[in-house]
N, CA, C and O atoms as a GROMACS GRO file, in nm:
protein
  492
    1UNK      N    1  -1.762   1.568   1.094
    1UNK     CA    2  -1.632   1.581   1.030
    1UNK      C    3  -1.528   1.609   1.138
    1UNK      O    4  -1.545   1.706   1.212
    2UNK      N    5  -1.419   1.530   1.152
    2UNK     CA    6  -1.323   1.520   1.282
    2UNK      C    7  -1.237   1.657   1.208
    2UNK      O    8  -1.208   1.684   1.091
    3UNK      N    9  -1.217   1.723   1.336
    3UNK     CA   10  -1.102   1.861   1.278
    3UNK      C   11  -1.031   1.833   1.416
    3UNK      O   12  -1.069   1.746   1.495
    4UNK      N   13  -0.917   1.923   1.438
    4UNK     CA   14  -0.824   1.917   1.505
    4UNK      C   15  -0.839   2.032   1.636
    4UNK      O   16  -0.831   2.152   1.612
    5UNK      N   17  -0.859   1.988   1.754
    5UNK     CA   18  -0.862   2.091   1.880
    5UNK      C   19  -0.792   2.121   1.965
    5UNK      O   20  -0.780   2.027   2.043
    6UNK      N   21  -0.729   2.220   1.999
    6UNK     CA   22  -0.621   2.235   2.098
    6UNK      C   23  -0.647   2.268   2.206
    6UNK      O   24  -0.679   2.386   2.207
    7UNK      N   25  -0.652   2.194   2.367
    7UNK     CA   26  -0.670   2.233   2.469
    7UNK      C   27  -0.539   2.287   2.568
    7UNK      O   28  -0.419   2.265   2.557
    8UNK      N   29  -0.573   2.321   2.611
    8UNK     CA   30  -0.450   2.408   2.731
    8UNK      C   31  -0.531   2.298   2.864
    8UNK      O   32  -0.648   2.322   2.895
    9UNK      N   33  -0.448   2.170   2.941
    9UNK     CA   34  -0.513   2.152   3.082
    9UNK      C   35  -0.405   2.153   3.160
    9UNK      O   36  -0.303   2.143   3.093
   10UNK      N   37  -0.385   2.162   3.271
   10UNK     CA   38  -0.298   2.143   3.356
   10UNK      C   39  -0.137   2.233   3.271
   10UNK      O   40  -0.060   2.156   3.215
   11UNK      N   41  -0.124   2.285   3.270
   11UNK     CA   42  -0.026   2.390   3.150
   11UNK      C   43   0.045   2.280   3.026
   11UNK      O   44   0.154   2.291   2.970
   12UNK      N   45  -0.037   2.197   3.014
   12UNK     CA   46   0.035   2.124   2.871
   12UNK      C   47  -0.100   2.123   2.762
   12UNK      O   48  -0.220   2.108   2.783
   13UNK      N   49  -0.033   2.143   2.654
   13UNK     CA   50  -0.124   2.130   2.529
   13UNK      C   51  -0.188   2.022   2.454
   13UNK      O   52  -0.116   1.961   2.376
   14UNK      N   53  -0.286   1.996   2.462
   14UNK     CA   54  -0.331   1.854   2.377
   14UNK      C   55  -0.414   1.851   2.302
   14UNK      O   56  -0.534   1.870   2.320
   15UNK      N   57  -0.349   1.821   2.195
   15UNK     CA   58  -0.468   1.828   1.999
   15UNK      C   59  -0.528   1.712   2.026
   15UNK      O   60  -0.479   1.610   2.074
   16UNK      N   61  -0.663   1.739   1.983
   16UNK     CA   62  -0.733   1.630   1.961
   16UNK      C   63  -0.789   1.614   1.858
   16UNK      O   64  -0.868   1.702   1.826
   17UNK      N   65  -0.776   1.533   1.794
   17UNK     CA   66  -0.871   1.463   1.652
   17UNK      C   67  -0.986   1.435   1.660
   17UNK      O   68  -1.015   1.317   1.681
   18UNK      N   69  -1.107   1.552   1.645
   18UNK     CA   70  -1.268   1.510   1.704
   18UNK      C   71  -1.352   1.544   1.646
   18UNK      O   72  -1.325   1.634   1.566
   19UNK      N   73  -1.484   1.499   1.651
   19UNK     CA   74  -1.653   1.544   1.627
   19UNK      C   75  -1.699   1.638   1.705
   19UNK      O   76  -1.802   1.700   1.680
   20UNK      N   77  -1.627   1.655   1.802
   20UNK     CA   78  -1.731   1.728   1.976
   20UNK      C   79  -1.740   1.847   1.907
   20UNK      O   80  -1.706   1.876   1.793
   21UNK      N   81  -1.799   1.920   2.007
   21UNK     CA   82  -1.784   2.041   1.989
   21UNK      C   83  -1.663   2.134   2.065
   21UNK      O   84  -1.641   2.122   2.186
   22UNK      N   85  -1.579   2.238   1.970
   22UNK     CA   86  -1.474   2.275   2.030
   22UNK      C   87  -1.494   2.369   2.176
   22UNK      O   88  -1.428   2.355   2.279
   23UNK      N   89  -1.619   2.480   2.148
   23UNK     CA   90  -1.622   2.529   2.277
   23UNK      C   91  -1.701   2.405   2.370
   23UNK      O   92  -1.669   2.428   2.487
   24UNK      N   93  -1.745   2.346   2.368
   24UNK     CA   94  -1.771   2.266   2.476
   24UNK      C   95  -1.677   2.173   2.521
   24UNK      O   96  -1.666   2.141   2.639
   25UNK      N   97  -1.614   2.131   2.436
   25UNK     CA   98  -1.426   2.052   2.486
   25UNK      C   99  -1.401   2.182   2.594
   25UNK      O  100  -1.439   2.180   2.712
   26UNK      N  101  -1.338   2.283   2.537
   26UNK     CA  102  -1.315   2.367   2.615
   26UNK      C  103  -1.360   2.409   2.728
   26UNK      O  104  -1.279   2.384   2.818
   27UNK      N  105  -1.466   2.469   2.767
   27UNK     CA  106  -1.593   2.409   2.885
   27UNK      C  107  -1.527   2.323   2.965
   27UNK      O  108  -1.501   2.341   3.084
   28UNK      N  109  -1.482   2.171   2.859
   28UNK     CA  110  -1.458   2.064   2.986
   28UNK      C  111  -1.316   2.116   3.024
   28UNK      O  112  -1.310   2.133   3.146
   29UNK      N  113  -1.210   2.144   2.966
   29UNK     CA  114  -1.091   2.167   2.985
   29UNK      C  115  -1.102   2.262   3.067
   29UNK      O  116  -1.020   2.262   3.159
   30UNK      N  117  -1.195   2.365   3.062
   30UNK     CA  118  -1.199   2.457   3.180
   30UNK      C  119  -1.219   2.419   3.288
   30UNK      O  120  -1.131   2.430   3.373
   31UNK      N  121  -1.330   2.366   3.312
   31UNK     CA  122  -1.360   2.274   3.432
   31UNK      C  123  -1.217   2.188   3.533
   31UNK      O  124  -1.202   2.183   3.655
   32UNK      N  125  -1.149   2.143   3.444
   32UNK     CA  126  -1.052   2.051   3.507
   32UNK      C  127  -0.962   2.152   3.589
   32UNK      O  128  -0.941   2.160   3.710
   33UNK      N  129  -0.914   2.232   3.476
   33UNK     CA  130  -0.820   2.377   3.543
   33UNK      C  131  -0.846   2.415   3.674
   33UNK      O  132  -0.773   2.409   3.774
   34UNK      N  133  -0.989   2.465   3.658
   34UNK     CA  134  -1.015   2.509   3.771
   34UNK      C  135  -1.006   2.407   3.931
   34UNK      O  136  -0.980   2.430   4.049
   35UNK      N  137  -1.036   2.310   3.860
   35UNK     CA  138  -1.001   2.175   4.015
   35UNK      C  139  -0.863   2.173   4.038
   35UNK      O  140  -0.820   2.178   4.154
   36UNK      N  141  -0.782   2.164   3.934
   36UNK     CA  142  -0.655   2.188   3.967
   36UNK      C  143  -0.617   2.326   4.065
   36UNK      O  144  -0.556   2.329   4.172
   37UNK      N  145  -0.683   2.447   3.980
   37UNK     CA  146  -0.650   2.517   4.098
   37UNK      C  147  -0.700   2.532   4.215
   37UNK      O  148  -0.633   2.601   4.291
   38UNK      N  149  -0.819   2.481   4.263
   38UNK     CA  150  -0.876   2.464   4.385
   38UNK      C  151  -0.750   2.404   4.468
   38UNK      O  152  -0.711   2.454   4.574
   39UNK      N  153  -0.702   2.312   4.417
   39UNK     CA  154  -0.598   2.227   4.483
   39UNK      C  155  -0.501   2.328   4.537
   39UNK      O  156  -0.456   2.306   4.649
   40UNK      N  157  -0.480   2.392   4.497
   40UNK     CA  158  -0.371   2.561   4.572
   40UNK      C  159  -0.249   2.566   4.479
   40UNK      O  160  -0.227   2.498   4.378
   41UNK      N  161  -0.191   2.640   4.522
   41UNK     CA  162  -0.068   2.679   4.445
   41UNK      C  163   0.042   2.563   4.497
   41UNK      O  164   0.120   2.518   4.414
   42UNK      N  165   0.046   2.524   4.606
   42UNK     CA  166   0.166   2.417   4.697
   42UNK      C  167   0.124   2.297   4.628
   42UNK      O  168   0.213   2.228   4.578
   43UNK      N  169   0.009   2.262   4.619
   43UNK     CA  170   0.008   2.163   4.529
   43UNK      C  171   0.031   2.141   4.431
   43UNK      O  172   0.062   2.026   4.398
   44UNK      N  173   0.024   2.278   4.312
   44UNK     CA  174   0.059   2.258   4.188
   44UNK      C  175   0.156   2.277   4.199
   44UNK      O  176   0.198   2.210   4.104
   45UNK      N  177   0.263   2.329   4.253
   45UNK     CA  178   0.412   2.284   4.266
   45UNK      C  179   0.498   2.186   4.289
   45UNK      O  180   0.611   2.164   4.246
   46UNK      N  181   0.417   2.122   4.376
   46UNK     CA  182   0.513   1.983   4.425
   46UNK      C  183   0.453   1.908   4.333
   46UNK      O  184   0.546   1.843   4.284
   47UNK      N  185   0.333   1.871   4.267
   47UNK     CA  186   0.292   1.755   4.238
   47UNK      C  187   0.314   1.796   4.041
   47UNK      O  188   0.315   1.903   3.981
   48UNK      N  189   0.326   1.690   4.007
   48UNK     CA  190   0.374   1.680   3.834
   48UNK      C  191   0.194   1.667   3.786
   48UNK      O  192   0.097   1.624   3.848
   49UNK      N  193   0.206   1.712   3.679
   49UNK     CA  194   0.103   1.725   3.630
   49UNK      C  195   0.030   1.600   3.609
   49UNK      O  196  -0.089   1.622   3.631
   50UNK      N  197   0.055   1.462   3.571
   50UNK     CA  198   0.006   1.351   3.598
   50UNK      C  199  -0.063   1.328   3.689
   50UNK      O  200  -0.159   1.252   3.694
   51UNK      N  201   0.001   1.422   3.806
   51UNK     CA  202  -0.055   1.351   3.926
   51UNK      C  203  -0.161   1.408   3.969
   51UNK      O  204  -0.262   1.346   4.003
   52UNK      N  205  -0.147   1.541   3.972
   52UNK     CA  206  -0.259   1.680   3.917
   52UNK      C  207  -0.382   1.624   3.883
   52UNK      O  208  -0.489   1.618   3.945
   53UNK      N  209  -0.337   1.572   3.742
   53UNK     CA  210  -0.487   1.555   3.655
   53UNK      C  211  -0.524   1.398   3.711
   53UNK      O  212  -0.616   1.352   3.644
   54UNK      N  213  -0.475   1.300   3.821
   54UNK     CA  214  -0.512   1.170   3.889
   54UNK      C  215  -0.581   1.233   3.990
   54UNK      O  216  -0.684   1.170   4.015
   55UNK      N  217  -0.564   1.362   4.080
   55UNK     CA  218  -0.609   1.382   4.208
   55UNK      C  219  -0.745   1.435   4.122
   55UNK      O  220  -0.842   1.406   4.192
   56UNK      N  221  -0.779   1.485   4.027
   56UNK     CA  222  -0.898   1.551   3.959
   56UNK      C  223  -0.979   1.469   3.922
   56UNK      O  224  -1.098   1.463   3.949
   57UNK      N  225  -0.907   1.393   3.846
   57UNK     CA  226  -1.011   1.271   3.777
   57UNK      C  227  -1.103   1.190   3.849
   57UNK      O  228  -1.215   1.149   3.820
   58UNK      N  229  -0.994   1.171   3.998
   58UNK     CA  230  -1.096   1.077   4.107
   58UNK      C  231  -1.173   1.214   4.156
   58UNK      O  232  -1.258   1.166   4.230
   59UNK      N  233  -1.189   1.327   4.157
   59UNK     CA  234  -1.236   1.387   4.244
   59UNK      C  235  -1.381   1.434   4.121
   59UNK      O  236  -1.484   1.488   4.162
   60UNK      N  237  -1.364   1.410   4.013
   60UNK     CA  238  -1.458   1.406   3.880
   60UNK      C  239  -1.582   1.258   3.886
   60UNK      O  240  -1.700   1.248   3.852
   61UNK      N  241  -1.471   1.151   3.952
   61UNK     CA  242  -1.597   1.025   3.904
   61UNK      C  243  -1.666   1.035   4.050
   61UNK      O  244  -1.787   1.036   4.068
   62UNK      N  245  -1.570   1.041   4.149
   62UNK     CA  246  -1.653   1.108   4.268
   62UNK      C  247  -1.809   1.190   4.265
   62UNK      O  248  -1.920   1.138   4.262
   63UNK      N  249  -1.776   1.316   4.266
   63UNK     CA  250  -1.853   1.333   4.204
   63UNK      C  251  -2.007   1.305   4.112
   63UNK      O  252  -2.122   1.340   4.138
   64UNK      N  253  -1.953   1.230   3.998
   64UNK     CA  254  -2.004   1.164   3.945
   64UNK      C  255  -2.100   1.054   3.979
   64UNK      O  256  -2.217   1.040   3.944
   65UNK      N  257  -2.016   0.972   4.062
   65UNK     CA  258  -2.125   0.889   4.119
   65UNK      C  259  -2.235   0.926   4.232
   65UNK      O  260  -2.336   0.864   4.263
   66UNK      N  261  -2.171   1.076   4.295
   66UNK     CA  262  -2.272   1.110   4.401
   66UNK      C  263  -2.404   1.161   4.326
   66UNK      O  264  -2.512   1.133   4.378
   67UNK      N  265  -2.403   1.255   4.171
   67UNK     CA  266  -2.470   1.249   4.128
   67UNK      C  267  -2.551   1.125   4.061
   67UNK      O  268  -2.673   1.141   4.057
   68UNK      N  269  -2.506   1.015   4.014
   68UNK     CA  270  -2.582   0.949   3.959
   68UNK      C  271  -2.700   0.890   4.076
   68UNK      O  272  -2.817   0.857   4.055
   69UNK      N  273  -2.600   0.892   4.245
   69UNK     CA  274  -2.674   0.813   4.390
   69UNK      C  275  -2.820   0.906   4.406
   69UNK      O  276  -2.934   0.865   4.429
   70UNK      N  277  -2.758   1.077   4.380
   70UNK     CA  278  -2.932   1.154   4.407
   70UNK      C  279  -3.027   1.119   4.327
   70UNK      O  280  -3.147   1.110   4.352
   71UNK      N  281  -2.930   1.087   4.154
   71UNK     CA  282  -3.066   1.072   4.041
   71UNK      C  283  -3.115   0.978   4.092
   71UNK      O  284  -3.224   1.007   4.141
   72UNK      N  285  -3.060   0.788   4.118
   72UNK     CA  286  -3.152   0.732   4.176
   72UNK      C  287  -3.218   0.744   4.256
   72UNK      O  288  -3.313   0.667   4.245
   73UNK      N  289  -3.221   0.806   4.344
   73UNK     CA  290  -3.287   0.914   4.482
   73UNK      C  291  -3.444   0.922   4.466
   73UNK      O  292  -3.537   0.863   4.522
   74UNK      N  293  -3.430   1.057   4.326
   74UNK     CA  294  -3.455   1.088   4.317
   74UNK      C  295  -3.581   0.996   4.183
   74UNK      O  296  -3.693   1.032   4.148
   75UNK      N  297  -3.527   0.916   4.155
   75UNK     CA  298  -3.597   0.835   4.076
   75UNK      C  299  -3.687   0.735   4.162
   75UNK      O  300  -3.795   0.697   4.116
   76UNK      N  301  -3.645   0.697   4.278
   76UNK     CA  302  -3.721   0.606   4.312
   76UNK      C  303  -3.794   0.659   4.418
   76UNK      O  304  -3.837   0.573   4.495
   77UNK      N  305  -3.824   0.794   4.449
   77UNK     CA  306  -3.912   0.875   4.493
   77UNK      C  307  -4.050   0.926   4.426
   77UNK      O  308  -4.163   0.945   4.470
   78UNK      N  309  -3.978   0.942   4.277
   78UNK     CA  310  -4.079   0.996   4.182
   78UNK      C  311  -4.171   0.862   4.164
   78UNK      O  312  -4.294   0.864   4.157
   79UNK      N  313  -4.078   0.726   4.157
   79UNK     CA  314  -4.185   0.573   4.097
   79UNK      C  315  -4.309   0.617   4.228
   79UNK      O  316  -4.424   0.662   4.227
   80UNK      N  317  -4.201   0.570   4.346
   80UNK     CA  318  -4.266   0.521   4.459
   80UNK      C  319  -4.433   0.653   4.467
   80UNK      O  320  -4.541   0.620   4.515
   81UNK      N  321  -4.405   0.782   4.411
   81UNK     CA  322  -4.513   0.922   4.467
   81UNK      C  323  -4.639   0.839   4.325
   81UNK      O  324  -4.754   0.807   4.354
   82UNK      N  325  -4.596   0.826   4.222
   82UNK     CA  326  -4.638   0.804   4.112
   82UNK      C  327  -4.744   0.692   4.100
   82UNK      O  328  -4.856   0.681   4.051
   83UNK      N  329  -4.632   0.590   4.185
   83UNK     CA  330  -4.736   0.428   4.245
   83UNK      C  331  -4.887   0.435   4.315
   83UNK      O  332  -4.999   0.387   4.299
   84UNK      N  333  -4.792   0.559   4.434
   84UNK     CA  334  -4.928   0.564   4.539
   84UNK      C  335  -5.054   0.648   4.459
   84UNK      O  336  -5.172   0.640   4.493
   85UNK      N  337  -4.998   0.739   4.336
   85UNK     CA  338  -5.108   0.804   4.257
   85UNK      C  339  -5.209   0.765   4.199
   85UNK      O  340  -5.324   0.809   4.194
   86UNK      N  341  -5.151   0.662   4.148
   86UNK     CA  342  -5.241   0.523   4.009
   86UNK      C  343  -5.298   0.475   4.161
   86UNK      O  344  -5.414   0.512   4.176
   87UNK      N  345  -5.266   0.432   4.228
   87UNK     CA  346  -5.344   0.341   4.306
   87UNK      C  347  -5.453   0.400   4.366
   87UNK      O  348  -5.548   0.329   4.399
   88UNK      N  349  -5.453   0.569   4.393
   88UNK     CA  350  -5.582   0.627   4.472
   88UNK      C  351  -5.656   0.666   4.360
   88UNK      O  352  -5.770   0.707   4.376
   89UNK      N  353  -5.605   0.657   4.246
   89UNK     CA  354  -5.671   0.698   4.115
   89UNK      C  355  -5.790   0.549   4.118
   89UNK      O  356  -5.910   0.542   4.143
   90UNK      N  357  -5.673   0.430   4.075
   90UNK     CA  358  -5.771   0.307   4.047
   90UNK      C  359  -5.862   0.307   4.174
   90UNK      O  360  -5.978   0.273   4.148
   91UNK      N  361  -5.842   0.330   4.275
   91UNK     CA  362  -5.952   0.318   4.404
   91UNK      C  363  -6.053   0.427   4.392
   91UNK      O  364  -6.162   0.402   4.443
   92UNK      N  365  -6.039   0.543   4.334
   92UNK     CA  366  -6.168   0.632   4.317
   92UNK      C  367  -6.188   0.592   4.190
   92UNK      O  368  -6.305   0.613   4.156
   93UNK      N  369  -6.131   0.551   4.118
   93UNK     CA  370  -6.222   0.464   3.998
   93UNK      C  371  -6.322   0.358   4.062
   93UNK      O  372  -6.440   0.377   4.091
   94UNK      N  373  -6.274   0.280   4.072
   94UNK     CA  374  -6.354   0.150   4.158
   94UNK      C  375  -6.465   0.214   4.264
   94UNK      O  376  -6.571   0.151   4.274
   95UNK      N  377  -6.454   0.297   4.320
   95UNK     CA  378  -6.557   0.323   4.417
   95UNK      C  379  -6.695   0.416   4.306
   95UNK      O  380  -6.818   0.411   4.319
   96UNK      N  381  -6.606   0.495   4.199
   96UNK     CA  382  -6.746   0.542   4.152
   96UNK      C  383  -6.823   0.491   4.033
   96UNK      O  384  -6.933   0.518   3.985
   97UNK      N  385  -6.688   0.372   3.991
   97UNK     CA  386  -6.809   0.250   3.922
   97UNK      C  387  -6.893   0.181   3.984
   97UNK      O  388  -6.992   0.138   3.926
   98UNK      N  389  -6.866   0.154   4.135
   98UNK     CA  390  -6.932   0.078   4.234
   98UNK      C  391  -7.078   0.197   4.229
   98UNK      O  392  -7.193   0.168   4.196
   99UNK      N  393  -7.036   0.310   4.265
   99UNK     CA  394  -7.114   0.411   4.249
   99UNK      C  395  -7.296   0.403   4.168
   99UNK      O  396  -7.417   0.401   4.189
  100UNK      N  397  -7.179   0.400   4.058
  100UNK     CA  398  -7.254   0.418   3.928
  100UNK      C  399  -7.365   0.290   3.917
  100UNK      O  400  -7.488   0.295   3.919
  101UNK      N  401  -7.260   0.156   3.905
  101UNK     CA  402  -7.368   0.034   3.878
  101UNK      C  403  -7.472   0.043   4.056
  101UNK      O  404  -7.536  -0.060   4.071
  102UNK      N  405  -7.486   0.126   4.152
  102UNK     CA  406  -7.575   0.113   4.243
  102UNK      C  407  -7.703   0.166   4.235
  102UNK      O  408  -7.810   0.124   4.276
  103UNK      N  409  -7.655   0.321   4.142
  103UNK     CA  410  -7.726   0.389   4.070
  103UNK      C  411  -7.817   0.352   3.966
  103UNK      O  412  -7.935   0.383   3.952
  104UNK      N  413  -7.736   0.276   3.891
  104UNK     CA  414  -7.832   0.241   3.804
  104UNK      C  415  -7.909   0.098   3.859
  104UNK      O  416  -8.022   0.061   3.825
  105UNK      N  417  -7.850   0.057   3.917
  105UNK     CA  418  -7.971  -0.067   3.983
  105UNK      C  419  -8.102   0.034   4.065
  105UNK      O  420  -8.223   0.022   4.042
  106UNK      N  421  -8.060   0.102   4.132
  106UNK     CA  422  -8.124   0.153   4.187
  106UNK      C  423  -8.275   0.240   4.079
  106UNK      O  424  -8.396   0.244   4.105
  107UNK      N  425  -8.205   0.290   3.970
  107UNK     CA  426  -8.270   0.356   3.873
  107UNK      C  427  -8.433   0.261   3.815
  107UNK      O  428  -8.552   0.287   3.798
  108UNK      N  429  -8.313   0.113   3.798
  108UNK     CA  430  -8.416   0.034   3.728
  108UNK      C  431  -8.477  -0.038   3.828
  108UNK      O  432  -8.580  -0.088   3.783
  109UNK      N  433  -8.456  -0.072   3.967
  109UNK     CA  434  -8.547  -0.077   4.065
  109UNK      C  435  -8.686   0.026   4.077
  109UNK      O  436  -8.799  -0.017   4.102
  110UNK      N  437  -8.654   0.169   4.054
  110UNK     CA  438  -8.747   0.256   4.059
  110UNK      C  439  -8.845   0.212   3.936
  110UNK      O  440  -8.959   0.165   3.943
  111UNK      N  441  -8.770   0.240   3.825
  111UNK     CA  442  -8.851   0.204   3.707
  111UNK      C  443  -8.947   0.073   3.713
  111UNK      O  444  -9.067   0.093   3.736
  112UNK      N  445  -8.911  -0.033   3.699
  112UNK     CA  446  -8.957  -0.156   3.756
  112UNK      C  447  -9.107  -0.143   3.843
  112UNK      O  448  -9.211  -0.192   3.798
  113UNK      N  449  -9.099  -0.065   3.978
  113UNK     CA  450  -9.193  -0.060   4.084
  113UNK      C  451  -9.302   0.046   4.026
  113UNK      O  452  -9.422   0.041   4.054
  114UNK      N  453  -9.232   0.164   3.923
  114UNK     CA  454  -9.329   0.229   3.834
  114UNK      C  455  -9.391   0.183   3.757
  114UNK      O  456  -9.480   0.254   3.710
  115UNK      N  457  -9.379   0.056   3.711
  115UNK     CA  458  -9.401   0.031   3.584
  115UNK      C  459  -9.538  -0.058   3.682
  115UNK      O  460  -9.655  -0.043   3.649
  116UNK      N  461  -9.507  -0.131   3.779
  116UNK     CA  462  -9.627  -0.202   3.885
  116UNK      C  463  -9.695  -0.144   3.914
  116UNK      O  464  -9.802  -0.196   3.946
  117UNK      N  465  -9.681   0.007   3.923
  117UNK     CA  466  -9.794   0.052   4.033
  117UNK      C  467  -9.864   0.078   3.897
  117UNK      O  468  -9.978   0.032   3.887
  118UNK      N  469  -9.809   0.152   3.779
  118UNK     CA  470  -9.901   0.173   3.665
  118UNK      C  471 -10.004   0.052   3.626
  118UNK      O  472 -10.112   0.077   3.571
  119UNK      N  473  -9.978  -0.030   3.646
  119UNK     CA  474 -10.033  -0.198   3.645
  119UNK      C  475 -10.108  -0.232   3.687
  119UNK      O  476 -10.184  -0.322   3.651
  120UNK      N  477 -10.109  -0.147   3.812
  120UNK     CA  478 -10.248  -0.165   3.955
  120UNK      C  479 -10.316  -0.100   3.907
  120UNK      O  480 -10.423  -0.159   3.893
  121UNK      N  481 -10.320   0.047   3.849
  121UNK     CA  482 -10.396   0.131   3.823
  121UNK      C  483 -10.440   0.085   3.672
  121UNK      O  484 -10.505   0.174   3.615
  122UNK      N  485 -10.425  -0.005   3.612
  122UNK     CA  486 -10.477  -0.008   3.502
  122UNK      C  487 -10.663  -0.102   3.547
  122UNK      O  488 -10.706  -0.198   3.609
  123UNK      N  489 -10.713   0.013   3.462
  123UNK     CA  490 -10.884  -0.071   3.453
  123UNK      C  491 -10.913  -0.241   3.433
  123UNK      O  492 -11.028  -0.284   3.429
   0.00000   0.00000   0.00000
């Protein structure tokens, strides 16, 4: 249900007609403030608030994209650790099926040569 929200950014007021949530609008509106004031006091003087909330916005997608550059980073670290996992996995698979069917040849080799010598020894 859209209700009506009032933010304070850069010292002007702006209602918004929304779904969000109001303290988390706020949250964001806080956020911006504070970049603005990082910028210093000489800046928020000379510069009009337009220009204010332009030096923020790029300094927001900035940002932004440096995070999205680590997630991929960080994503194609996790494939690449994940790849080499399955692969020493499927290779100690493969070696102890190799294992196994040697074993059991081996088993029914034994059996086999038991079953001969019982054969010799029969009357």
């Amino acid at each position: 249900m859209k209700r009506t929200v009032t933010l304070d950014i850069a010292g002007a007021r702006y209602r918004l007609s929304t779904d969000a949530d109001e303290g988390h609008l706020k949250g964001l509106a806080s956020i911006v403030n504070e970049r603005i004031a990082q910028l210093g006091p000489k800046a928020q003087r000379s510069a009009a608030p337009a220009q204010l909330l332009a030096v923020v916005a790029l300094g927001l997608v900035e940002d932004l994209q440096e995070a999205e550059r680590r997630r991929n980073e960080v994503e194609s670290v996790a494939r690449e650790t994940i790849t080499r996992a399955i692969e020493r996995i499927d290779l100690r698979l493969s070696e102890d099926a190799e294992l196994a069917r040697r074993a059991t040849k081996a088993g029914e080799q034994r059996a086999l040569e038991a079953d001969d010598d019982d054969a010799g020894d029969a009357p």
